[in-house]
Backbone as a printed PyTorch tensor [residue, N CA C, xyz], in Angstrom:
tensor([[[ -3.0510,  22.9820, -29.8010],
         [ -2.4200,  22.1110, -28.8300],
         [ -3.2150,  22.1690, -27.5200]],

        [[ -3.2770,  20.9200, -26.9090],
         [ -4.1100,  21.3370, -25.4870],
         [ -3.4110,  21.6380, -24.4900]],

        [[ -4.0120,  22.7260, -23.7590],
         [ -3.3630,  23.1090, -22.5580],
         [ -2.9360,  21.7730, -21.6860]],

        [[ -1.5090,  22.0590, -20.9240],
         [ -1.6420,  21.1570, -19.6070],
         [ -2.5920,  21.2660, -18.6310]],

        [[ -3.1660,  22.4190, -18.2190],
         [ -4.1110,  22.3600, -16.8050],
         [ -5.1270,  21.5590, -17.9350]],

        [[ -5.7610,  21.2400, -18.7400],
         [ -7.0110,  20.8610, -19.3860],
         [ -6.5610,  19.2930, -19.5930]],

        [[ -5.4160,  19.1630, -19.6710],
         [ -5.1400,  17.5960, -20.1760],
         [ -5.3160,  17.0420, -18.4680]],

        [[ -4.4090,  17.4950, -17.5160],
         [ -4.7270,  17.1350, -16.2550],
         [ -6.3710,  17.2810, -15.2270]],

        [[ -7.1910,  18.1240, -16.1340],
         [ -8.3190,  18.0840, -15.5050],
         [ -9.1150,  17.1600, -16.2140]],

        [[ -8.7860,  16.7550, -17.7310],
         [ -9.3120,  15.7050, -18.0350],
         [ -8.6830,  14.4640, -17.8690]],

        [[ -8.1670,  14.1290, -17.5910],
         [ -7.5990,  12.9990, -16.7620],
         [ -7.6990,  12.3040, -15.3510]],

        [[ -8.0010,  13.5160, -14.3720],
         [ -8.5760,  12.8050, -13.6110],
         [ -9.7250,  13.2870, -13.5520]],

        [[-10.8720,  13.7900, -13.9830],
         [-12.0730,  13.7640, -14.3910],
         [-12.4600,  12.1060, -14.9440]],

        [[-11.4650,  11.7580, -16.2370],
         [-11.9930,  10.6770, -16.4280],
         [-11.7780,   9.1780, -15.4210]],

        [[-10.7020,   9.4560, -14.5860],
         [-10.4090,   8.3940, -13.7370],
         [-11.1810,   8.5490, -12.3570]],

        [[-11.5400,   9.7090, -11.8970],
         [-12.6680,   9.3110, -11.1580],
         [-14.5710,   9.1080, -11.7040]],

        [[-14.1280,   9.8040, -13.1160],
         [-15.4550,   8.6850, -13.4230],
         [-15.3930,   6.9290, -13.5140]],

        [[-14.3020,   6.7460, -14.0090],
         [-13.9170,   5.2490, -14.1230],
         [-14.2800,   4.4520, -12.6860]],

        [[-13.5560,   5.0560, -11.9100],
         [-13.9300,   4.7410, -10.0840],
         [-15.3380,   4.3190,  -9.7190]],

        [[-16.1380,   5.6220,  -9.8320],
         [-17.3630,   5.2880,  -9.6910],
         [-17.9450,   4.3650, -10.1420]],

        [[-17.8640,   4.5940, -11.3960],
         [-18.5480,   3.3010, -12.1770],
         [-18.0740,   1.6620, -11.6080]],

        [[-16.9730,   1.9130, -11.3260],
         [-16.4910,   0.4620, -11.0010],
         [-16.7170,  -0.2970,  -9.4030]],

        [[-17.4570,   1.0390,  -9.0910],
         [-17.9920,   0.6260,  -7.6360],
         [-19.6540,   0.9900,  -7.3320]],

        [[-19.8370,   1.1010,  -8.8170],
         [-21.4070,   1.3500,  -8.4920],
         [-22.1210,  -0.0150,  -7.8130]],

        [[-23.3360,   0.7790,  -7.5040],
         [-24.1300,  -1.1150,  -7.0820],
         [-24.7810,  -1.5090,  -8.1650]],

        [[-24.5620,  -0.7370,  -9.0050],
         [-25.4970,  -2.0690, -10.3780],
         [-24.8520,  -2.7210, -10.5170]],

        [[-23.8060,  -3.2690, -10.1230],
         [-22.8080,  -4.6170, -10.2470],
         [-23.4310,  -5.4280,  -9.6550]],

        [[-24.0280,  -5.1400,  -8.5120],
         [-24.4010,  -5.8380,  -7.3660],
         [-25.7570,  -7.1720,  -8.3210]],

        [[-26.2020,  -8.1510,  -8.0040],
         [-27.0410,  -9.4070,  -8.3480],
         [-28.2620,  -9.4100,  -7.2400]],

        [[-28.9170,  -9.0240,  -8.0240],
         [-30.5490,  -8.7470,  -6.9530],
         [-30.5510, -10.5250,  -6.3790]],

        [[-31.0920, -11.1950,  -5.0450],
         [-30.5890, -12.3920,  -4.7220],
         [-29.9040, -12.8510,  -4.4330]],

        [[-28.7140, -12.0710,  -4.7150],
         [-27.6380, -13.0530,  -4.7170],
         [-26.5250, -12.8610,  -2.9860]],

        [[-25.9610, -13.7390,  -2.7190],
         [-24.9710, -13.5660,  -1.4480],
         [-24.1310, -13.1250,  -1.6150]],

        [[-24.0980, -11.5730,  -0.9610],
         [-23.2790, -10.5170,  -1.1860],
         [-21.7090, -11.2880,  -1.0390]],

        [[-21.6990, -12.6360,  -0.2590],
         [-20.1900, -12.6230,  -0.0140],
         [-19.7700, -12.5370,   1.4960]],

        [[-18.4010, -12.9930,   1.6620],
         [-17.9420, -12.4260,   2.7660],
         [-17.6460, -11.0890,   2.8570]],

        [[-17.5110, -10.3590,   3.8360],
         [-17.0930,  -8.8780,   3.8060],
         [-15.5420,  -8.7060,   3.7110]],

        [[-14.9720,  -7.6270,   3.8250],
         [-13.4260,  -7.4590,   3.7740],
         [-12.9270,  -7.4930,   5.0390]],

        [[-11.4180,  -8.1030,   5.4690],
         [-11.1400,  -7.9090,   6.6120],
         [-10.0850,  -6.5620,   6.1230]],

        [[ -9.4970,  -6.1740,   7.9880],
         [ -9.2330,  -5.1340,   8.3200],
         [ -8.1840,  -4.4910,   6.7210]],

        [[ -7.3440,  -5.1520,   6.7030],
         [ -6.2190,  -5.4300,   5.9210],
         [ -6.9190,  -5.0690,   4.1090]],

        [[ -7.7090,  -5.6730,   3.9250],
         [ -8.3380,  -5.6750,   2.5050],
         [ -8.8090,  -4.1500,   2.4700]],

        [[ -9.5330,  -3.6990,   3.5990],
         [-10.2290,  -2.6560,   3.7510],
         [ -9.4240,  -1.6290,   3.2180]],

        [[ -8.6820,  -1.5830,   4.3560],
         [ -7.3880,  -0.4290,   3.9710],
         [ -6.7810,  -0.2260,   2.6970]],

        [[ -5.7570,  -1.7880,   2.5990],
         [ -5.4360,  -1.6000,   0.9190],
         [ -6.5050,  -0.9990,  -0.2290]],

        [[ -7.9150,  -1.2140,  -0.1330],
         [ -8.5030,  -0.5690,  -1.3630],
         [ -8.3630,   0.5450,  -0.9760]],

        [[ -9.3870,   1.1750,   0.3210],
         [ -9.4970,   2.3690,   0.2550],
         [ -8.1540,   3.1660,   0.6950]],

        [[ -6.6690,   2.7700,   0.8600],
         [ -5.8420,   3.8490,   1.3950],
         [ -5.4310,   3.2760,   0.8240]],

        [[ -4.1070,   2.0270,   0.6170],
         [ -3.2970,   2.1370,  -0.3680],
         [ -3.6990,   2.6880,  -2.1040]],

        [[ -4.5610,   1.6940,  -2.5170],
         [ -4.9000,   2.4030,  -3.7260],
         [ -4.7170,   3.6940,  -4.5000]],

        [[ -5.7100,   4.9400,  -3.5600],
         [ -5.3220,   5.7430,  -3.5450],
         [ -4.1280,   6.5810,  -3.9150]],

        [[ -3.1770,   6.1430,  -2.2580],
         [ -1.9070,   6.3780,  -2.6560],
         [ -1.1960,   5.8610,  -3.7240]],

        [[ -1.2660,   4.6880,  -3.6140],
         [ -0.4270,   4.2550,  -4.9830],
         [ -0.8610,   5.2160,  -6.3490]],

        [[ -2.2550,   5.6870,  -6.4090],
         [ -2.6440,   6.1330,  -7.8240],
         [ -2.2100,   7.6860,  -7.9180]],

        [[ -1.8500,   8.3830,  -6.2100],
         [ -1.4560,   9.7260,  -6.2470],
         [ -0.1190,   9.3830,  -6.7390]],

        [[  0.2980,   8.4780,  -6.0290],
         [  2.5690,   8.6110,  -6.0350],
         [  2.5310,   8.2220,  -8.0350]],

        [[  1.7880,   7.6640,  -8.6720],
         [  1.9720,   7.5760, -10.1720],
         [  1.3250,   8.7770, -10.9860]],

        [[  0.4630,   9.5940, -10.4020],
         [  0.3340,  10.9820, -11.3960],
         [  0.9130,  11.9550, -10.7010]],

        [[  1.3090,  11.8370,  -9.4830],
         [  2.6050,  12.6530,  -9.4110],
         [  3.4290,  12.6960,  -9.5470]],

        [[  4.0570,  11.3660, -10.1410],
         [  5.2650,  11.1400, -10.9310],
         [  5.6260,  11.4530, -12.4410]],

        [[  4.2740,  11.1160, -12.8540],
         [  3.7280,  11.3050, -14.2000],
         [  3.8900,  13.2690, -14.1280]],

        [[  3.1310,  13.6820, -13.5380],
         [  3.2130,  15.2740, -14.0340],
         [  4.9010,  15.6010, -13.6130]],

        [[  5.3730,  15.3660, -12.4410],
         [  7.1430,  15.9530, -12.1140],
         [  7.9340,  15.1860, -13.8270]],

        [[  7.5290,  13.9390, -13.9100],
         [  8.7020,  13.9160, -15.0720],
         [  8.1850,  14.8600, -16.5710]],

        [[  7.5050,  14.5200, -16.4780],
         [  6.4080,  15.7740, -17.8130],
         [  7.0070,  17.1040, -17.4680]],

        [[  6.9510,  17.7750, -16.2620],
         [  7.3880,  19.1390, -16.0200],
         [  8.9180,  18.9860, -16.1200]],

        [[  9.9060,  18.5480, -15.8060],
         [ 11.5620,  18.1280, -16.1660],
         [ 11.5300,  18.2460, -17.4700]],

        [[ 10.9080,  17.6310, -18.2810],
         [ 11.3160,  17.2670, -19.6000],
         [ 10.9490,  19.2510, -20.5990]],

        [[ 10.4350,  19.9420, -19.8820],
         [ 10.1620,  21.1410, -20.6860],
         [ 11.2850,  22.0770, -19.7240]],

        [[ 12.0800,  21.7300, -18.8790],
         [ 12.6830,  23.1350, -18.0280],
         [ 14.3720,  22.1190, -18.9340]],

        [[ 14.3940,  21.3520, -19.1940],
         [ 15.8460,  21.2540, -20.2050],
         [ 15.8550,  22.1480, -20.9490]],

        [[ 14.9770,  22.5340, -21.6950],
         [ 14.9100,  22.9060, -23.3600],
         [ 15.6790,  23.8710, -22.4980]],

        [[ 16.5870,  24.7270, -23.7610],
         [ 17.6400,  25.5590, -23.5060],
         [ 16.7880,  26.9990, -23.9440]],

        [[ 16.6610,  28.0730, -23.1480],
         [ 15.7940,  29.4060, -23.0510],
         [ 16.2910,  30.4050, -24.3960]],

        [[ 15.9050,  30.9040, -24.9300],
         [ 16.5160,  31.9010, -26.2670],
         [ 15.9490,  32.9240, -26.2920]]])
């Protein structure tokens, strides 16, 4: 069975590899017009809400995971 600390270190191991990758610049188009930039508002939501939003769901995720093993009745 796999440990919990190992399931949670592979988990977000793999979601901040996912991150990276999804913000690498090889996305980027040699030539091409980068675009408008982000305003203030856009900025934030990626880099701070995001975030948060992705902490408040695996910390929800591990508290209900940890509840569900302190029911079982002790023998």
């Amino acid at each position: 069975m796999v440990n919990k600390n190992a399931l949670r270190a592979g988990s977000i191991a793999a979601g901040t590899t996912l991150m990276m990758l999804l913000s690498s610049p090889a996305f980027a188009t040699n030539g091409m017009d980068p675009g408008p930039g982000l305003s203030v508002g856009e900025t934030l939501g990626l880099y701070v809400g995001c975030p948060l939003v992705l902490f408040v769901i695996i910390a929800g995720l591990v508290m209900a995971l940890d509840r569900s093993r302190k029911k079982k009745p002790q023998g």
